[in-house]
N, C-alpha and C positions, 0 to 999 in steps of 0.2 A: 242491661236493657235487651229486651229479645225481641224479633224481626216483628215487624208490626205490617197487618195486612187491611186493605178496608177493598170493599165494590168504587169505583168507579164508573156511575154513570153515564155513559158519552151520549146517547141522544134514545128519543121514544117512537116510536112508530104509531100513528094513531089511527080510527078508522068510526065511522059511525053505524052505530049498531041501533035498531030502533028507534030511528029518527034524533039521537044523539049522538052527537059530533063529538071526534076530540075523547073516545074512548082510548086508553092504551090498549094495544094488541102483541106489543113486540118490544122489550128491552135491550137495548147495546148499552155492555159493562167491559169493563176491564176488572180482572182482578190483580191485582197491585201488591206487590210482597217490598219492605224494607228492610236491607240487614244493618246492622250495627254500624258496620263502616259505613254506613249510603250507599251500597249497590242495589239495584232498583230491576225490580224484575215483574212482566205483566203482561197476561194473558188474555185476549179477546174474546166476548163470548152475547151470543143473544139468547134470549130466552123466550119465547112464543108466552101467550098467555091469556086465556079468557075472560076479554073486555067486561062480557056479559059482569063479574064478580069481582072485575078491584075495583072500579069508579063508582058504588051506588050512593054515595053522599059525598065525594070528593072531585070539585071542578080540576079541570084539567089545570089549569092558572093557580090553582090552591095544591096542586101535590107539591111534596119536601120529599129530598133524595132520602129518606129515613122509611117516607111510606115505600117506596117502589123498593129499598133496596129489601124489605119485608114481603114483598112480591117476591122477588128474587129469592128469598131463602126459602117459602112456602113452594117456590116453583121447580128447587134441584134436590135431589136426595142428597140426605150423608153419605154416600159414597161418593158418589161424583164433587160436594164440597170438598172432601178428602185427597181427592185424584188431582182437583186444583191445584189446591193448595202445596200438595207433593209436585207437583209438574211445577210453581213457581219457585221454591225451594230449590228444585233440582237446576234450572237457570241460574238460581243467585250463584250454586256451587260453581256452578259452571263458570261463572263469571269472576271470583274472584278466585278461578283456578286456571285461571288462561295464561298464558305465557305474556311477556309483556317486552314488545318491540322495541330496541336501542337501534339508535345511529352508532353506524361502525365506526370505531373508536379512532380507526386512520383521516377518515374523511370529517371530522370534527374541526371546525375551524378555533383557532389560538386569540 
């Protein structure tokens, strides 16, 4: 099984643009990396975005985390998905390459 990654959505920022309400203008994501063992590793990220072009048939009440996170991948280049992704990777090493604290073996109660 290899590290599995998805967008996490955390909330929209909306704004009305031409007398409609309730346009998106701004995404907050995390992106979220799993390793194998369960270390869990995730990176905070907005993405700005011109309302005027994602909502023109889709109510605000009717978007699915599938449309916006569609937003999101039309809205970053392949580099910067790349640099993500590498930046969540390089956490996970991190994480399951940390030292890992014991109680001192004298002060152990019997």
């Amino acid at each position: 099984m290899a590290t599995e990654y998805y967008y996490d959505i955390t909330y929209l920022d909306t704004k009305t643009v031409d007398d409609t309400a309730g346009l998106v203008c701004n995404i907050n994501w995390r992106y979220v990396a799993t390793a194998d063992d369960g270390t869990v590793a995730h990176i905070a990220y907005n993405t700005e975005i011109d309302p005027s072009i994602t909502e023109t048939t889709i109510a605000f009440d009717s978007l699915e985390a599938a449309t916006v996170v569609g937003w999101i991948e039309q809205n970053i280049s392949e580099e910067d998905a790349n640099r993500i992704k590498a930046m969540v990777d390089g956490i996970i090493e991190m994480k399951q390459s940390a030292p890992v604290a014991k109680d001192l073996p004298w002060l152990q109660e019997e």
